[in-house]
N, C-alpha and C positions, 0 to 999 in steps of 0.2 A: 252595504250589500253582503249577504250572506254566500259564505263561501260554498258549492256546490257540493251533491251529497258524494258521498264515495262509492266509488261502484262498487257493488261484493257478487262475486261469482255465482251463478246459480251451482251444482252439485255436477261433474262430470263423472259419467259413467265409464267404465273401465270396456267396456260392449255394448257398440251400436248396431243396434241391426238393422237390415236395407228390407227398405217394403217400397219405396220408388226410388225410381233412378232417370238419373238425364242423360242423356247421350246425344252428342252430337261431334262431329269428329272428322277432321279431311283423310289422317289417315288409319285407311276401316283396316289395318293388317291385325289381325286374330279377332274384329270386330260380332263377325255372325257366332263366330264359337264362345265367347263371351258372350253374346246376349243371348243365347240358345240355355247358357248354362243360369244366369239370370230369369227367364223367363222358366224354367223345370224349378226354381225355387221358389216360384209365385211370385217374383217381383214384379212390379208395376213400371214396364218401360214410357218413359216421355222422349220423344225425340221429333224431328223435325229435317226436311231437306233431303243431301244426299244420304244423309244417317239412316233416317226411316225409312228410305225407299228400302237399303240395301237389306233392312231387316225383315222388313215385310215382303221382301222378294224370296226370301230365304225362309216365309212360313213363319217368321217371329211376329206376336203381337203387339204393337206401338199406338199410342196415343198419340196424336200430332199435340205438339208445343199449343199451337193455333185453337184446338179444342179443350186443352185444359184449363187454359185461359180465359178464354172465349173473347179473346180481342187475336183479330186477323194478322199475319208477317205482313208490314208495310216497307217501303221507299227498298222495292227490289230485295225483300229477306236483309235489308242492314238491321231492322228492330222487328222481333221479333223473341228474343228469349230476356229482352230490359224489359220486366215487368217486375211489380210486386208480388204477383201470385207466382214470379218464379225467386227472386231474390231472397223475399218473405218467407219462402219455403226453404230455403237453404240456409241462410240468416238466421232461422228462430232456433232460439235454445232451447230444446225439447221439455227443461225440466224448470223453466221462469218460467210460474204462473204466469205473470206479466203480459209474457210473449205468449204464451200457448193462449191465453185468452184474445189477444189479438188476432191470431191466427184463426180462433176460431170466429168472431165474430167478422172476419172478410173472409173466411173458408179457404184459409192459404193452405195447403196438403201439404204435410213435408216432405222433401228432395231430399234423401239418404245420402244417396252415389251420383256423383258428379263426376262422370267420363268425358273431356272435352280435350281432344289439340287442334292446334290451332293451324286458319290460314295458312299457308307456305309459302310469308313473306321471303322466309332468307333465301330460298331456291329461287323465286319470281326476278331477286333481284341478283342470284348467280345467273342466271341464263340472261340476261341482259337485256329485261322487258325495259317499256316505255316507260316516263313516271308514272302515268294516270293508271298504267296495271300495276305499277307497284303500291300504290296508293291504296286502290281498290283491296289488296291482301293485306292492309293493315286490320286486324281482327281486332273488333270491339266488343262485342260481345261473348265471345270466350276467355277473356283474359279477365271481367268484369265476373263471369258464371265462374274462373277456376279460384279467383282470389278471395270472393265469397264463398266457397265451400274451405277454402284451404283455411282461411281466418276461422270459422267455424268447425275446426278440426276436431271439436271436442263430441260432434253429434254425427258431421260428415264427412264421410271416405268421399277422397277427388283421386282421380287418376289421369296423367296428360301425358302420358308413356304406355303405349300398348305392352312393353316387357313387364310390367304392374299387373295386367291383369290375373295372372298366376296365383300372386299372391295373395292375391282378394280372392281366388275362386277356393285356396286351400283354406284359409281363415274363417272365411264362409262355412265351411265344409264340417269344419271344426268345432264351431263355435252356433251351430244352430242360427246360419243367414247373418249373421252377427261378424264386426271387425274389432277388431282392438284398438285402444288407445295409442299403443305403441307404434301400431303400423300407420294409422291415421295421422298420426305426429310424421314420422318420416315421407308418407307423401304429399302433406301441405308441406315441408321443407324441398322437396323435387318440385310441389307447384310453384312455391313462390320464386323457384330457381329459375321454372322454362319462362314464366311472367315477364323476370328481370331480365336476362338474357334476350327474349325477344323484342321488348322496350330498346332494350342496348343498340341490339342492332334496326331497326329502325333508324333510333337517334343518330350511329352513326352512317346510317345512309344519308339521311337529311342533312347532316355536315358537308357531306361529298356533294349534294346535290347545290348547296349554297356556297362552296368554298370555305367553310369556317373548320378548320383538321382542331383548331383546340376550342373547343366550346366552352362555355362557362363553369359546366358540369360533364365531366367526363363519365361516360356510359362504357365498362367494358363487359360483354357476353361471351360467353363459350359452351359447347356440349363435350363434356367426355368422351374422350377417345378410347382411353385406357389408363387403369392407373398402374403407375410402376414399382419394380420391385425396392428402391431406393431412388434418393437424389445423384450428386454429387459421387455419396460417401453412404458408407451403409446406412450411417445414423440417423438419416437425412430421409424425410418421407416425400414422394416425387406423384406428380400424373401430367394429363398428359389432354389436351384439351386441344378442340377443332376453331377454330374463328367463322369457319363458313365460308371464308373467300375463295376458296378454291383454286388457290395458286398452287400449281406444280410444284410438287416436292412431298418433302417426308407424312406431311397431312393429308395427300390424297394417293399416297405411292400404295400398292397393292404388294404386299409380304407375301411373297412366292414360297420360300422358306425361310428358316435357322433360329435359333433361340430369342426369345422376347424380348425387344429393341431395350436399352436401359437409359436414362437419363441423358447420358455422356453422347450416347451413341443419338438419338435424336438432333442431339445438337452440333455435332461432328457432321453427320452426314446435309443436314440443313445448311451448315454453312459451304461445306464441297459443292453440295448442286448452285448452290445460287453463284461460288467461283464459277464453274463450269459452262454455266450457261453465260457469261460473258462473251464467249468465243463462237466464232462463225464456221471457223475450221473446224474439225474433228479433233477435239482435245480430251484429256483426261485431269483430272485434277487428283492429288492424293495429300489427303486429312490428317494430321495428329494433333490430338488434345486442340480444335477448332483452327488450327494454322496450318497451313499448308506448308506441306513438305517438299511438294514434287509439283510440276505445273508445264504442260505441254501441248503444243499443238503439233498435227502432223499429216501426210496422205490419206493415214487411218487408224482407228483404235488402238492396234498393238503398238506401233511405231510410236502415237503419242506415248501411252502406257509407258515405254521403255526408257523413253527420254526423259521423262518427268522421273521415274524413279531411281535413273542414273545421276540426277542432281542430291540425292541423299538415300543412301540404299538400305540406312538402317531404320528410318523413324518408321518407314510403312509397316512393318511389321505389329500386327492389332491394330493398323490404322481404317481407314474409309476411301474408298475409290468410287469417283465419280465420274463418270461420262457423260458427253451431251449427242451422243449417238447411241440406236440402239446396241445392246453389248452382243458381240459374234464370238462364235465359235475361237480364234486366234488369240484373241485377247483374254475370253475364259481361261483359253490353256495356261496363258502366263498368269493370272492372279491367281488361280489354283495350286501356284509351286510355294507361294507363301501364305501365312497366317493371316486373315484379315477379319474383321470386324462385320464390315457393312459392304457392301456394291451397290451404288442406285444407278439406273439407268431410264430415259426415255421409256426402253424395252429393251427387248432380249429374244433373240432365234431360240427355236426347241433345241439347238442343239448347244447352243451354250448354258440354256437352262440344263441341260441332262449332266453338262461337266460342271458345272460348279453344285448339282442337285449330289453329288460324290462326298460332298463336304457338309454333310448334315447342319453345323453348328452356324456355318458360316448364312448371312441373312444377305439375302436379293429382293432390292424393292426395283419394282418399276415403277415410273409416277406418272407414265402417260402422256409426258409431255413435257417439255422447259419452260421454266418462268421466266417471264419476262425482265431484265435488268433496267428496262427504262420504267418500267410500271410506277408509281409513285404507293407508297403504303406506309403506316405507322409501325415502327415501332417501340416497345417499352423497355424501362428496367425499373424495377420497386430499390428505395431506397428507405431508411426509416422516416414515417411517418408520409410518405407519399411515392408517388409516382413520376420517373420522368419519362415523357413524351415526346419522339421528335419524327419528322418524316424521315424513311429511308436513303440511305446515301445510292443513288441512282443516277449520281453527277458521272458523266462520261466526256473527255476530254479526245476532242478532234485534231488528225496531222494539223490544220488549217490552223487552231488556236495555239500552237506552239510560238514559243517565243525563244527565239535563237540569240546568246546573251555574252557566249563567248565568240573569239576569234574566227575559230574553225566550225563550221557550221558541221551537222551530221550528215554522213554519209546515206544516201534512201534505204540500206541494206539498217543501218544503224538505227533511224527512225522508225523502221518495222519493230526492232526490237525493244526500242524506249517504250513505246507505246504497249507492247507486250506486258511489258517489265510493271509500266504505272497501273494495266489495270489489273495484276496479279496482289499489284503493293496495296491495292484498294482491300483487301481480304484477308492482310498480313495483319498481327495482331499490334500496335504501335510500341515503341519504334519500331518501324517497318525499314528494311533494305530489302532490295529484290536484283539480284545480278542476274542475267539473263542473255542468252547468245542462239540464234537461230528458233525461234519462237520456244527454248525452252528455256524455266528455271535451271541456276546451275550454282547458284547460293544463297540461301534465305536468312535473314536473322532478322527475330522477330521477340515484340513485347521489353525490348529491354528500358533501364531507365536514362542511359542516355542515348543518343544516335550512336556517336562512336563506337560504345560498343555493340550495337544493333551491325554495323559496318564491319567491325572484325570478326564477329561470331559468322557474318554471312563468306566474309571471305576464307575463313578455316573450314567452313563448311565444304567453299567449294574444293577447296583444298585435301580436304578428307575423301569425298567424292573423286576426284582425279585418282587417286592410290588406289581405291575401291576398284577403277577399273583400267588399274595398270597402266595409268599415263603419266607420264614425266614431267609437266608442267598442269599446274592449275585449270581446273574448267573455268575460273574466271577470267583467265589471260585472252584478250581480245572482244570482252563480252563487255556488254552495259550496264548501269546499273539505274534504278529508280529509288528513291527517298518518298514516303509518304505524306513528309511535312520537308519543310524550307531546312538548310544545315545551318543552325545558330551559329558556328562556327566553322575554316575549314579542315580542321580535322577528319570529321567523317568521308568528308570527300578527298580525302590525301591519303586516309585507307582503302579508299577507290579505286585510289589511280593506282597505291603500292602494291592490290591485288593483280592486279593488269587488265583494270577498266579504259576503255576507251571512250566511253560517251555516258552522259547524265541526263534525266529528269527529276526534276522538282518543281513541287509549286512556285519557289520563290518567295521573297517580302520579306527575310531577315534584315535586323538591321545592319548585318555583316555582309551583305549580297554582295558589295562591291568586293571585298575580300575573298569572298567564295569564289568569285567568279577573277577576280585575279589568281589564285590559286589554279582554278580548272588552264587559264589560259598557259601560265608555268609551265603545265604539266601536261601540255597539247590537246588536252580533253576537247571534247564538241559538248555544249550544255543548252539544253531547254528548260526552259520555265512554263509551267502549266495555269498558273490563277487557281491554284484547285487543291486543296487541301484531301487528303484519305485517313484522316485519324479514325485506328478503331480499336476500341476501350472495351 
């Protein structure tokens, strides 16, 4: 069997010019004024549905899809632009004999511009329609019309982003009806983008709708948000991308003012809100470098604020402040006295917006709302040569599930606070310690690589914090502390108790437990075990 022939390119032109065009489009924004300007250059519109109507209402002249073809839109407008006299026309390589004789002898017209976005699956399924309407907005026929124009980029301009048409009206304009190569290349690379992107999410609706979070084939989508001035580090190139889901926080927050969010600060303030919204009370959480420094509940904003920043008075400074109320006027006043980075809040009165609007540089989002901590969602981290996957840590540990292991059981004032304490530790970056006394933080030590000294750095913390504000013993003396994995040893927990801890949470399940917890009893501790691990990497 003879090996098949080789394909060889027919000749691309460097300038294609538009003599017809398709348009068909859910969203018509700068729609009439691009086809007005289309139609003043003699182009030959084809369109169909909502598209034509809007044009032909507006005075523009349109073909219907239906008459160029001359086969009818069936089964409800689903088929209606899968034709060969429309694919054929976008399909054909203007300068293969081959094709242009095919073309001619079924009288296929060529399709220049291919205007098409699609359906508004991903909206249908944020507002939280039925399946059968989310179904219904899986778009077939525009995804089929953009990826044939886009593959055929070397004859036709496709556009599936109304901020595009500019560009095509100036090229046009330039170039005698005509686009360039080079443009035509960069928006079959945007088509094949929104194609893939909306496949994605599709796919992972359909995950969610059957229970499967890891599929055989992982689909991930995103639209640009913005892209940033750096990563990390200057070196480092960064952006800044939407998923569509529309969880509260830094992706749907509204930037009131202050300089253009950076890499660091995205991800600062992202993980504040999602501490934040743990609490039921009126709390404040305060961020550095994604760990929290400061962590409070209170009667109200300022009160939290003061107490959370009394557990470490220096880290805040350039750091992120998060609220789960919206922010007032009293609390403005205090985060205005120092330096800070970011504020998100729910919202914000006009008149804390006017004091903190004083601080030009300084950035206020509001996001409209709190995320949900039980909500269930993926997330990622890219490793070399793959991806890992796991669902969100959304495990929350109830009074009821405590397990009381020592002698002396906790006091109800104590157990306020354990539970405090684990679900601040859930946020800490591992090893986590969390001391804690009257719903505030009041020693943190975080990320280190053993526990122990995760335990000592939290207790000099809160030891540094007492001096800060002129008191003679430790803010850890009489407070609790939480662990966010089991103590291999009891060490950590004998820095505990030497800070002047009075009661423990941890998951538990070392093979040293009995140890641990003979230690805790020694040293009159009260200790719970949770079943519940908070490691976070």
């Amino acid at each position: 069997m003879s090996a098949p022939a080789q394909y060889v390119p027919s000749p691309t032109p460097d300038r294609a010019k538009i003599g017809r065009a398709l348009i068909s489009v859910s969203d018509k924004a700068g729609l009439i004024d691009f086809g007005r300007f289309l139609a003043g250059r003699g182009v030959e519109i084809l369109s169909t549905g909502g598209s034509a109507k809007a044009l032909r209402d507006a005075g523009i002249k349109v073909t219907e899809v239906s008459d160029h073809t001359g086969f009818p839109e069936i089964m409800d407008g689903r088929v209606k632009t899968l034709q060969p006299s429309i694919h054929g026309g976008i399909l054909g390589r203007r300068t293969d004999k081959t094709h242009a004789a095919e073309m001619a002898a079924h009288k296929i017209a060529p399709i220049d511009l291919v205007v098409v976005n699609l359906y508004p699956f991903e909206a249908t399924v944020a507002r939280g329609a039925d399946v059968a309407t989310c179904v219904e907005n899986i778009d077939i026929g525009g995804p089929a019309l953009i990826r044939a124009a886009a593959k055929n980029h070397d004859f036709v301009t496709v556009v599936v982003d109304p901020a595009d048409y500019a560009a095509i009206q100036q090229e046009m304009e330039a170039n005698d009806g005509a686009t360039t190569l080079a443009l035509r290349r960069k928006l079959a690379a945007t088509a094949f983008a929104r194609t893939g992107s909306y496949d994605a999410a599709i796919a992972q609706w359909f995950g969610q709708q059957l229970d499967t979070p890891f599929p055989s084939r992982l689909a991930i989508g995103g639209s640009l948000v913005q892209s940033l001035r750096y990563g990390e580090n200057p070196h480092q190139r960064a952006a800044f991308y939407s998923d569509g889901s529309q969880r509260p926080g830094v992706a749907t927050a509204r930037v009131v003012q202050g300089k253009e969010l950076s890499y660091n600060n995205l991800g600062d303030t992202e993980a504040a809100y999602e501490a934040v919204a743990e609490f039921d009370q009126p709390a404040v959480v305060i961020v550095k470098h994604a760990n929290p420094c400061g962590v409070a509940v209170g009667p109200d904003l300022k009160t939290a604020y003061l107490r959370a920043f009394r557990c470490d008075p220096v880290s805040p400074f350039g750091g992120i402040v998060a609220m789960n109320r919206p922010l007032d006027a009293p609390l403005a006043d205090e985060l205005a006295k120092i330096f800070l980075e970011v504020i998100i809040a729910p919202d914000a009165t006009e008149e804390a917006q006017a004091i903190i609007g004083k601080k030009k540089n300084l950035r206020l989002l509001l996001a409209g709302g709190l995320p949900d901590p039980a909500t269930p969602r993926m997330t990622f981290k890219s490793i070399a040569g793959g991806i890992l996957l796991q669902t969100s840590d959304n495990g929350h540990v109830s009074r009821d599930a405590l397990k009381v292991v020592t002698k002396r059981a906790p006091t109800a004032k104590e157990l306020d606070d354990l539970l405090f304490a684990f679900r601040v530790c859930k946020h800490v970056k591992s090893n986590a310690i969390v001391y804690a006394k009257d719903g505030a933080t009041v020693g943190i030590g975080a990320g280190q690589m053993s526990r122990v000294d995760s335990s000592r750095i939290a207790a000099w913390k809160a030891e540094e914090a007492a001096k800060a504000a002129g008191l003679s013993e430790s803010l850890a003396k009489g407070s609790v502390v939480a662990s966010d994995a089991f103590f291999p040893f009891a060490d950590g927990l004998l820095a505990a108790a030497a800070a002047g801890a009075t009661a423990v949470i941890q998951p538990g399940g070392s093979m040293r437990d009995a140890e641990v917890i003979a230690a805790a009893d020694d040293k009159g501790l009260a200790m719970v075990v949770t079943g519940m691990r908070h490691f976070r990497h």
